[in-house]
N, C-alpha and C positions, 0 to 999 in steps of 0.2 A: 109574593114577597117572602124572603127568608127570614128567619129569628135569629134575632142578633144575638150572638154569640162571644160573649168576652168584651173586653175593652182593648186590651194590648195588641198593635198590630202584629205586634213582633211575634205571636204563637199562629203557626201556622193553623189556616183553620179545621182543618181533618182533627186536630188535636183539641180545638176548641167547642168542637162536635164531640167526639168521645169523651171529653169530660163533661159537656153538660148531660151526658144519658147516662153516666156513669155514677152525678149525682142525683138522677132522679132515682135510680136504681137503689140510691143508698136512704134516700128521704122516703122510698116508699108508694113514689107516684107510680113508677112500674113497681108490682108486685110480683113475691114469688110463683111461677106459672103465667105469670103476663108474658104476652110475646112482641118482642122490640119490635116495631114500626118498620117495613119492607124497606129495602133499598128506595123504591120508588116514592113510598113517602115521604120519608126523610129526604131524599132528594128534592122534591115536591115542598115538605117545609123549611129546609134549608137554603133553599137556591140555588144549588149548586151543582156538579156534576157527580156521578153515578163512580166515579173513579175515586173523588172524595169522601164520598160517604163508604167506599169498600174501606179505603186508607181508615176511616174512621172507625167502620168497627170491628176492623183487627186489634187495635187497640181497647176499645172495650172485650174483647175477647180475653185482652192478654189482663184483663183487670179478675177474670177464674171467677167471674159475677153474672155470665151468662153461659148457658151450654148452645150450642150451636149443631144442627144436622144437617147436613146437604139436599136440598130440594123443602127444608121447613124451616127457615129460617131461626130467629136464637131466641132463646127461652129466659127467663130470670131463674136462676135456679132457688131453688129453698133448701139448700145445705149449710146449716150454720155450723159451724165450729167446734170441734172437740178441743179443750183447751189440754194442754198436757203440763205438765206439772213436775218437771223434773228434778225437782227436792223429793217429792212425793210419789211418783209411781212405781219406785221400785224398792219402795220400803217393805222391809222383810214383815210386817206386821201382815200389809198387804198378802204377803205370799200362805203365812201362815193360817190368815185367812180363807184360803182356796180361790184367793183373786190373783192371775197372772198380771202385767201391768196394761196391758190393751182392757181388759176387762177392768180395773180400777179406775180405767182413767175417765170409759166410757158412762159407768156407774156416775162418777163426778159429773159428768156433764150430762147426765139424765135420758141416756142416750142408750136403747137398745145395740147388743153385738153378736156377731157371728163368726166364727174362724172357719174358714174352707181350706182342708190340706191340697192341695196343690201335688208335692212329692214329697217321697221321704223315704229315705236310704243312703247308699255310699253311694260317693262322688270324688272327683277329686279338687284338691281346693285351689282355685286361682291367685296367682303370684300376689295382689296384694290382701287377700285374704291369709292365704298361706303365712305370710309376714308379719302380721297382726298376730297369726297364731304360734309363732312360731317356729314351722316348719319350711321342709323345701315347696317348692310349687310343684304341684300334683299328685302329694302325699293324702293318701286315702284320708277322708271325714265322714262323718256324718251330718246330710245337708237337709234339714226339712223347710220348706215351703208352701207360705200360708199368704193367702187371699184373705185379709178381713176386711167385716163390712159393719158399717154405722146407719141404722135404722134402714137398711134395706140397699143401703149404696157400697158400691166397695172404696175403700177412702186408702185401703195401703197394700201393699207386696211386704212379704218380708222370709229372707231366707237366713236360716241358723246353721252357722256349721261347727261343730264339735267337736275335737280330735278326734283319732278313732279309739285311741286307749283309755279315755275319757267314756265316750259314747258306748263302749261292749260291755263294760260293767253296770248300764243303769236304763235295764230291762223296759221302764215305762219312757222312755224318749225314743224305741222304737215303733212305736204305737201312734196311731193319728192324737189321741189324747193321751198325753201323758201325765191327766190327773191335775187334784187340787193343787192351784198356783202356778201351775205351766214348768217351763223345764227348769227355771231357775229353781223351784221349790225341789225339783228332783237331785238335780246338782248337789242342793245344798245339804238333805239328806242321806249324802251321800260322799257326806266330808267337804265340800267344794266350799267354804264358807267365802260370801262373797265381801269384798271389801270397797270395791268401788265402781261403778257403769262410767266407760270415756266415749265421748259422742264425737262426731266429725259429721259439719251438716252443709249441704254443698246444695245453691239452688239453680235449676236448669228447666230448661223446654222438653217437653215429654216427645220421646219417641212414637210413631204412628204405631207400633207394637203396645208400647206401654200406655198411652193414648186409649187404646181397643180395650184394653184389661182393666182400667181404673173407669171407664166408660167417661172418660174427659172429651173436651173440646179439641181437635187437632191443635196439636204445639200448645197447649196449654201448662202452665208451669207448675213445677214437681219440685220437692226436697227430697237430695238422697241423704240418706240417714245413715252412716257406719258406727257401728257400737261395737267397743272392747267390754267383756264379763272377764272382772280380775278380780281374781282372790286374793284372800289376804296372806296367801304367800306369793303373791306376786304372779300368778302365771294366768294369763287369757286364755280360758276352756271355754268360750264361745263369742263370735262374733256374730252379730248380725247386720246383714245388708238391709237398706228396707229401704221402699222407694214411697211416697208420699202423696199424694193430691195436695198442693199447698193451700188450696181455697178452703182446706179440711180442718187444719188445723190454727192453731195459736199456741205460741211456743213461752212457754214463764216461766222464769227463772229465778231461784232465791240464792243469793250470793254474800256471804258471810260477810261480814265486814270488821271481825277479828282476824287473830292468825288461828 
């Protein structure tokens, strides 16, 4: 006999299946490290077919609340949240501090970090990077690429590109570390004062590449992240790409309510 599942006929039940494991997932009956009940159980207490329950935990997948391996079925993850803070993590106190904003924010949420360079040198920059910055498309930068991680998991990609007439004058941004507060602190001692961060945040399904690198579930969903660094004379000397695990984060926001 199956467990009855919802009231409404009108939800199909594959869907009335995922959201009941979805909120056990959230109440706790499945725990972080518990692992979801096999195809054949869930079949087995559902009544249903083996087709349904796959239907069903695609969507619990796509809910970035279970990690899933091929041949071991899905896991509850235990990755809670960095909350980010965007009034606050690229406050220059912050910088002056010797806290870049990935480390400020991770700090805030009690959360061990790590940065792994990736690359770092000239490149040339792609057309809507270029354009952000800019310049023609293919016009030499400087691109550095960072793997960071939150207590032991990688949670973002993020690639910095720098003009190059910007980047040749400021000796520690070619360095894997470029020192207390990260490159903005470098910038900014260095005349760049910064006047405002403009963000562009786009969410999508992760590529099987990008998938491998964030150590996500296949097609599991991502925030890509574009940030303009403008100075208060107006010119963008760096953009960053960054790509996200969205089950990573929490995004808040403080929003004036003067002019």
């Amino acid at each position: 006999m199956g467990t009855a599942v919802g009231g409404d006929r009108a939800v199909p039940r594959y869907l009335q299946i995922a959201e009941e494991i979805v909120q056990q997932i959230r109440a706790g009956v499945l725990k972080p490290g518990d692992m979801v009940p096999s195809e054949s159980e869930l079949t087995d207490r559902y009544g249903v077919s083996g087709g349904t329950i796959r239907k069903a935990m695609v969507e619990v997948r796509a809910s970035g609340l279970v990690d899933t391996r091929h041949g071991k079925g899905s896991m509850v993850k235990d990755r809670p949240p960095v909350r980010l803070r965007s009034s606050d993590r690229f406050r220059r106190s912050h910088r002056r501090g010797g806290k870049a904003a990935y480390l400020a924010e991770t700090d805030q949420a009690g959360a061990t970090s790590e940065v792994r360079m990736l690359y770092r040198g000239t490149a040339e920059a792609p057309a809507e990077i270029a354009e952000r910055l800019g310049l023609d498309a293919g016009t030499q930068v400087l691109a550095r690429r960072r793997l960071y991680f939150r207590n032991g998991t990688p949670v973002e990609t993020a690639t910095s590109y720098i003009p190059w007439d910007v980047a040749k004058e400021i000796p520690e941004l070619h360095n894997d570390n470029p020192g207390p507060g990260g490159i903005y602190a470098r910038l900014e001692d260095h005349g760049h004062e910064f006047a405002e961060f403009m963000e562009t945040l786009v969410p999508r399904l992760a590529t099987k590449a990008e998938s491998s690198e964030l150590a996500l579930s296949p097609g599991a969903p991502v925030v890509h992240l574009v940030r303009n660094a403008v100075t208060t004379e107006g010119r963008v000397v760096e953009v960053c790409d960054t790509l996200m695990a969205a089950d990573q984060f929490v995004w808040e926001y403080r929003i004036p309510a003067v002019d």
